[in-house]
Residue, then its C-alpha position, 0 to 999 in steps of 0.5 A: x500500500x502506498x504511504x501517500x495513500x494513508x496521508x494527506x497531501x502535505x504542503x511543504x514548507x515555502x522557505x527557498x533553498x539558501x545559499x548551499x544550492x550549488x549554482x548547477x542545481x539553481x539551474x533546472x536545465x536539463x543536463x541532456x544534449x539539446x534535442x526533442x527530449x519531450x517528444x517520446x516515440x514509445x509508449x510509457x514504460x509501464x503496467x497497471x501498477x504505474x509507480x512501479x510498486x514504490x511508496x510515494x510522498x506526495x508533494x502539493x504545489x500552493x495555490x500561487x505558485x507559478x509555473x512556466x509553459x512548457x516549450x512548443x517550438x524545437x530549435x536545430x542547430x548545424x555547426x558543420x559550416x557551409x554557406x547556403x544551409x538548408x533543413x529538408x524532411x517529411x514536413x517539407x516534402x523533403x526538396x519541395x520546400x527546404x526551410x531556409x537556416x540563418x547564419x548567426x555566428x559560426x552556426x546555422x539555426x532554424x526554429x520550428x512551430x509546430x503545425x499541419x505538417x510538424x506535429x508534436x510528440x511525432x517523429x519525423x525524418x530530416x537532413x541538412x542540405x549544405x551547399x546542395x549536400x544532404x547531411x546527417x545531423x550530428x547534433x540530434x539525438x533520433x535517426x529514422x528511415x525512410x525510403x532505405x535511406x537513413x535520415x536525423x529525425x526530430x520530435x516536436x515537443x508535445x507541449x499540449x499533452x500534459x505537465x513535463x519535469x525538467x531536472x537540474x544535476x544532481x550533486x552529491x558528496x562522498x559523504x551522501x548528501x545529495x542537493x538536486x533542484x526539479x521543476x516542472x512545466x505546465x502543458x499549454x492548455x488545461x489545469x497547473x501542475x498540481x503535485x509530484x509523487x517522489x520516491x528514494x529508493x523506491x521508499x517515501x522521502x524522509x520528511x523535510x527533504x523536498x522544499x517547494x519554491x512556488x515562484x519557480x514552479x520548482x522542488x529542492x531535493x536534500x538528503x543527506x547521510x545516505x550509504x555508499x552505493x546506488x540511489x535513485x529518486x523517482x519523480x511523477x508529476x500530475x495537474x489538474x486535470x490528472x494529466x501525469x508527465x512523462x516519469x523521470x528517475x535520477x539514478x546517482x552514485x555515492x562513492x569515493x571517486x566519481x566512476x568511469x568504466x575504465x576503472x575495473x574489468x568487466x567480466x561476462x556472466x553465462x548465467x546457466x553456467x555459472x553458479x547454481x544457488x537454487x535446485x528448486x528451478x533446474x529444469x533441463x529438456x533432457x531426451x535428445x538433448x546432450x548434457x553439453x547443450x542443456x540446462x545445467x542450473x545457474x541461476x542468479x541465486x547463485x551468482x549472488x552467492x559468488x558476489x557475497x563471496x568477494x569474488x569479483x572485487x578480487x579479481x578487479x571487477x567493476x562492472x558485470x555483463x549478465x547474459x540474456x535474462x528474457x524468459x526463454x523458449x522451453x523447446x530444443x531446436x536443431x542448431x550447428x551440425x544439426x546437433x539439438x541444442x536448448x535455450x540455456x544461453x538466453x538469446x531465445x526469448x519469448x517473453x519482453x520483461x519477464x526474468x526466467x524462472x531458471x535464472x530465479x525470477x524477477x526477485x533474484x534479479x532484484x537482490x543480485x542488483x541490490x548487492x552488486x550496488x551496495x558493494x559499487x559495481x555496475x550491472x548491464x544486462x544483454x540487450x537482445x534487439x535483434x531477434x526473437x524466438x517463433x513463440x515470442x510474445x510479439x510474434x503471436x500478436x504483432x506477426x508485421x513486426x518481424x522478418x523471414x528473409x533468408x538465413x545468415x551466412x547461406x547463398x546471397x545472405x552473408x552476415x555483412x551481405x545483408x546484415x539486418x535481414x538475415x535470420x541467425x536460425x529459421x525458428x529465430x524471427x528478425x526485429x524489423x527496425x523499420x516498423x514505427x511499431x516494433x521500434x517503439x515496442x522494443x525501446x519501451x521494453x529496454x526503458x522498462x528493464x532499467x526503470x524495474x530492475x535498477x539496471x545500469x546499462x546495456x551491452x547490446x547484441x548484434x549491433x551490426x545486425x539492427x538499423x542504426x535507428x534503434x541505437x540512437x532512438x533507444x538513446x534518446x528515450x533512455x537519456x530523457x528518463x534516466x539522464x537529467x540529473x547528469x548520469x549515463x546509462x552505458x550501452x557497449x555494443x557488438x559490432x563483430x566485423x574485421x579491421x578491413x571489412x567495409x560496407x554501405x547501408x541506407x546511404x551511410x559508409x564505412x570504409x574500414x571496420x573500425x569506421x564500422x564501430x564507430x559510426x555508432x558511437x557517441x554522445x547520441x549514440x552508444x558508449x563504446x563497442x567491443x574491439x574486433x578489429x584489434x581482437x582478431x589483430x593481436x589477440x591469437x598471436x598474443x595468446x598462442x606466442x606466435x606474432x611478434x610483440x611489436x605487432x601487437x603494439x602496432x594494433x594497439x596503437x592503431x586502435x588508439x588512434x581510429x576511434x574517437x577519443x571519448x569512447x569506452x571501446x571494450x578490449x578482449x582476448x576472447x568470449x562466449x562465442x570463441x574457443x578457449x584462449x587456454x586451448x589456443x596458447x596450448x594449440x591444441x590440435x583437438x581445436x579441429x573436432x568441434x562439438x557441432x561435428x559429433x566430438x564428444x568428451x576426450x575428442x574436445x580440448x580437456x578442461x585444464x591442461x598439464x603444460x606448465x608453458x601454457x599458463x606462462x603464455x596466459x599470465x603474459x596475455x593477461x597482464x596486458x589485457x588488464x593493462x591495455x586501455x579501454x576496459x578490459x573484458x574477461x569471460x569467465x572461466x578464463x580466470x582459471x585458464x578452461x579450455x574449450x572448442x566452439x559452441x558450447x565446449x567455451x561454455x562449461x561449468x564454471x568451477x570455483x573450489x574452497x568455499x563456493x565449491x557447493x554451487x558448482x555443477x556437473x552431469x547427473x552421473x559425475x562430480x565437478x573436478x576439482x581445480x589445479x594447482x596452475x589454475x589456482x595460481x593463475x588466478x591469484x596471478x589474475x587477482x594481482x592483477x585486478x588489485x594492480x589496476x584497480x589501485x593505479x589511477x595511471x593504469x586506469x586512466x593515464x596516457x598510454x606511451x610507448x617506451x620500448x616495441x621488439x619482438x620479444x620485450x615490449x615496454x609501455x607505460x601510462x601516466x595521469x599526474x607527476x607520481x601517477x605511473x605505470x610501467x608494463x614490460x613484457x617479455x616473451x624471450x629469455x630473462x632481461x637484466x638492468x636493461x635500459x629503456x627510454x623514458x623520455x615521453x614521462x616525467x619522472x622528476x618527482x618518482x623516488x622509486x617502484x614497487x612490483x605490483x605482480x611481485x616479480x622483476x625490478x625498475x629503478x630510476x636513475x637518470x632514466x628507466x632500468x628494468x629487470x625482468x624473467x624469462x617469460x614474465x610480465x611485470x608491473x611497476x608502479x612509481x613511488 
């Protein structure tokens, strides 16, 4: 039952916010990009519970107090140059009659009224035509397709519907005090805004913690003491004529050190695989289907045993990937090899909101979430925005949403051929992105996952394979929700091409594969993708030994220099969908009998190899994978060196030993086996490692310089302040005594000495840099 039910509606004390208001928080701008953020092309978020089940107060406005109109016109803005600018779309019948852009300073502006052609809360499509060139607008925040051509789209705000809530940022101390000012606008016709319904964490608001400012038509907001962690203020405001806005959440943080995702690794959780903390929910298919292919039960009970454990914090974890958590399909279909595969994987979805019941349900969720924030880490959820099950929810009721064209990677129908049409499986139907109603839909359904589960973010699945639209309108509609008060919903996307593919798609080109990646990367658009194209150039010579290290650096280096600056790229040995990079260091001939052609137990790559040279290789690739810049991604599993094939060999049991061995699974018929003592040594080795990032800023977020590139030693180091450095030397040949390395790109005048983060070689500073190192080893210093 809601709080404000049982009471009143309380006017708050009048007295206006004194002088400790900061002057961002005096601002009641909103701290999105400039954009049509009121107009919405999805529907809300919600169900018949409209709050979302939190317990609400209830904060009246006075009689007097005075609110603004809510914006009718939307002002674009073209920044790229040109003499003779025009805007050009739907509602000028595109070339028939472009609106003219006046020139004020070293930008071009038009301002838009809404009328027969430009209605409000619609979206329509536009381009800017400069000096007889048609150009994206880089500046707006939605893209829309018409005619197969992509286009910047544009919404009108629909000033008429109702109130609207405009947040200014939130600012917060390490010590949980928390000051945010909101106003609110009243819509053009009808009754004042007459209330807004707030919510902390889902709970009432303490009492004296909102005051209204009835001169402003605005609240201030100030709590103060709260817990390290996540929070999240809940906003809904109604008028007279119970016309309720748009809802606003201001997620924030209290914590020591604002956070970037560079700070920590992001680790990838295979739910079903992973931790079994509930036996009430396994239900495998059984019958045809292999074991290997099967149900095991993980479930979020289980991981969240794993996190009480301290186990991700040891390995320097910041942010967890959960795989799919859609209610999945119970069928078992034909896959690869035409071997019977099930659903375990979760990118067989059938329902849009619902967490499967294997996995525990909406409440396992819930608590995983709770915990991973009070602890500081961030959770995404894998965003499926490319493809549904036969038995989807959607299918049945909305058939014109989806396509059946052709199967990826057959005749005429290659995976960067025809991308976005392309069926990853016959049983799996393709999100036509092109439908206003399946967009709409399908935002709504990621706004919905974040506003019930707290969630922090996406990585989103098969980027390459949905029209861009969906990337940028999702991010549109999930900055107006959630971003207001100055937090980001990160969203790292899949866009799984090479260095060198090239491609043409709804008029846009990308001429190489990093230009693929990051084309849909931005302020408007994702946050960061994972790296293929430096992946597939360094990662498989790094791991098996066999490209020397100079190249390695080379595509590195070029990374660095491709992509735009700002991005949060994700870089990574291998995932989910590779082989083992421990089978790869072994090169390991069974590799060639994949589980798809029939190969079974001892035919696959064992699960833990004897070859001590093996772990060698794995320690030297994942120093520098936790030292590269980015953010550093690990799968589980390769903590303790599994080895594996392809799907679904990568995809075993995870094992942890001691203490969190009861959650481990196996077959009905066999014991999980225990871990050696090289893989437990690896992961300590991993664990340094996590420690060592996690403790340098200069690891973390320093400049990354290049000190010394051979084939067999590579010496680079990162630097973010005077004493803020980090050395990583590399060795792949035999032990390198006081070798004398180059430091002139670093300023060193103020480092005394180092200390070796991994325990293992030496650096001295003496007039320059002197570094000592073993056969074989990585090292880490860190100035003093």
């Amino acid at each position: 039952m809601k709080l404000s039910h049982l009471l009143p509606s309380v006017v708050l004390s009048l007295v206006a916010w004194s002088a400790a208001c900061s002057s961002d928080n005096g601002d009641a701008e909103r701290a999105t990009p400039d954009g049509p953020d009121s107009g919405r092309i999805g529907d809300d978020a919600g169900a018949a519970d409209p709050d979302g089940g939190k317990i609400e107060t209830d904060i009246a406005f006075p009689e007097d107090t005075v609110f603004e109109k809510r914006e009718c016109t939307l002002t674009v803005t073209w920044t790229g140059g040109g003499d003779d600018v025009k805007l050009a779309g739907e509602f000028t019948g595109w070339a028939d009659a472009p609106v003219p852009m006046t020139k004020a300073g070293g930008a071009h502006a038009v301002t838009l009224s809404p009328g027969a052609n430009l209605v409000g809360g619609q979206l329509y499509a536009y381009k800017i035509i400069v000096d007889g060139d048609w150009r994206l607008d880089p500046n707006n925040r939605y893209r829309k397709l018409v005619g197969g051509e992509m286009n910047s789209g544009l919404v009108l705000p629909a000033c008429a519907a109702g109130p609207e809530t405009l947040s200014g940022k939130v600012a917060v101390t390490a010590g949980g005090d928390m000051k945010v000012r909101v106003r609110v606008r009243a819509a053009t016709d009808g009754g004042a805004p007459e209330r807004v319904k707030a919510s902390l964490d889902s709970g009432a608001i303490p009492a004296g913690s909102a005051v209204v400012d009835p001169a402003a038509g605005a609240i201030d907001f100030s709590f103060t003491g709260l817990a390290k962690g996540k929070h999240t203020l809940s906003l809904r405001a109604f008028d007279k004529d119970e016309r309720e806005a748009e809802p606003v959440d201001l997620p924030f943080w209290v914590e020591d050190e604002p956070f970037d995702y560079r700070d920590g690794v992001l680790y990838m959780m295979l739910i079903d695989r992973f931790a079994n903390g509930s036996k009430a929910n396994d239900k495998p298919v059984g019958g045809p289907v292999h074991y290997d292919a099967d149900w095991h039960g993980g479930d979020l009970e289980g991981a969240l045993e794993v996190m009480k454990s301290g186990y991700f914090e040891k390995l320097g974890v910041r942010t967890i990937w959960l795989s799919p958590l859609n209610t999945q399909t119970n069928k078992y279909h034909t896959g690869d090899g035409n071997q019977f595969y099930s659903a375990y994987h979760g990118y067989w979805p059938v329902k849009s909101r619902e967490v499967e019941p294997r996995f525990g349900g909406d409440a396992a969720l819930k608590a995983f979430v709770a915990e991973a924030h009070k602890r500081g880490l961030r959770v995404l959820l894998d965003l499926i925005n490319n493809q549904v099950h036969d038995d989807h929810e959607y299918v049945t009721t909305h058939p014109d949403w989806f396509r059946k064209v052709c199967v990826c990677g057959t005749g005429g129908c290659g995976w960067s051929e025809r991308p976005f049409e392309c069926l990853f499986q016959q049983y799996l139907p393709d999100i036509d992105w092109t439908n206003a109603g399946a967009e709409k839909q399908f935002i709504d359904d990621a706004v919905g996952w974040i506003a019930s589960f707290d969630l922090d973010g996406f990585r989103v699945d098969a980027v390459k394979h949905v029209e861009a639209n969906s990337v940028y309108n999702m991010r549109a509609e999930l900055s107006r929700r959630f971003e207001q008060g100055g937090a980001r919903v990160f969203m790292v996307g899949e866009t799984a091409v090479g260095g060198n593919e090239s491609a043409t798609f709804f008029g846009e080109h990308f001429s190489d594969g990093y230009a693929w990646i990051d084309a849909y990367t931005g302020p408007t658009a994702l946050d960061g993708q994972f790296d293929f194209p430096t992946r597939h150039g360094m990662a498989d010579g790094l791991v098996n030994g066999m490209k020397p290290l100079d190249e390695v650096e080379t595509e590195i280096a070029r990374a660095e220099s491709r992509y735009r600056a700002d991005a949060r790229h994700v870089r990574f040995l291998n995932g989910h969908d590779n082989p083992r990079i421990a089978s790869i260091a072994a090169g390991d001939p069974k590799l060639g009998c994949s589980w798809a052609s029939g190969c079974r137990d001892g035919d696959l790559p064992p699960l833990a190899y004897t070859d001590g040279e093996v772990y060698v290789k794995l320690k030297r690739a994942l120093t520098v994978l936790y030292s590269m810049p980015g953010v550093p991604y690990l799968y589980q599993g390769d903590e303790v060196a599994f080895g594996g094939g392809t799907d679904p060999d990568m995809r075993r049991n995870m094992l942890f030993g001691g203490a969190l061995a009861s959650l481990e699974m196996a077959r009905a018929d066999a014991q999980p086996p225990a871990l050696s003592a090289a893989q437990l040594d690896l992961r300590a080795h991993v664990q340094k490692l996590g420690a060592a990032r996690s403790a340098s800023r200069a690891l973390r977020r320093g400049e990354r310089k290049t000190l010394l590139a051979e084939s067999d030693l590579w010496v680079y180091a990162y630097q973010s302040g005077p004493k803020e450095v980090a050395v990583v030397a590399v060795n792949r040949g035999a032990a390198v005594t006081s070798r004398a390395v180059g430091a002139g790109a670093l300023q060193l005048g103020s480092v005394t000495g180092w200390t070796s983060a991994l325990g293992n070689g030496s650096a001295t500073t003496s007039g320059g840099l002197t570094i000592s190192v073993g056969a074989g080893e990585a090292a880490i210093f860190v100035a003093q």
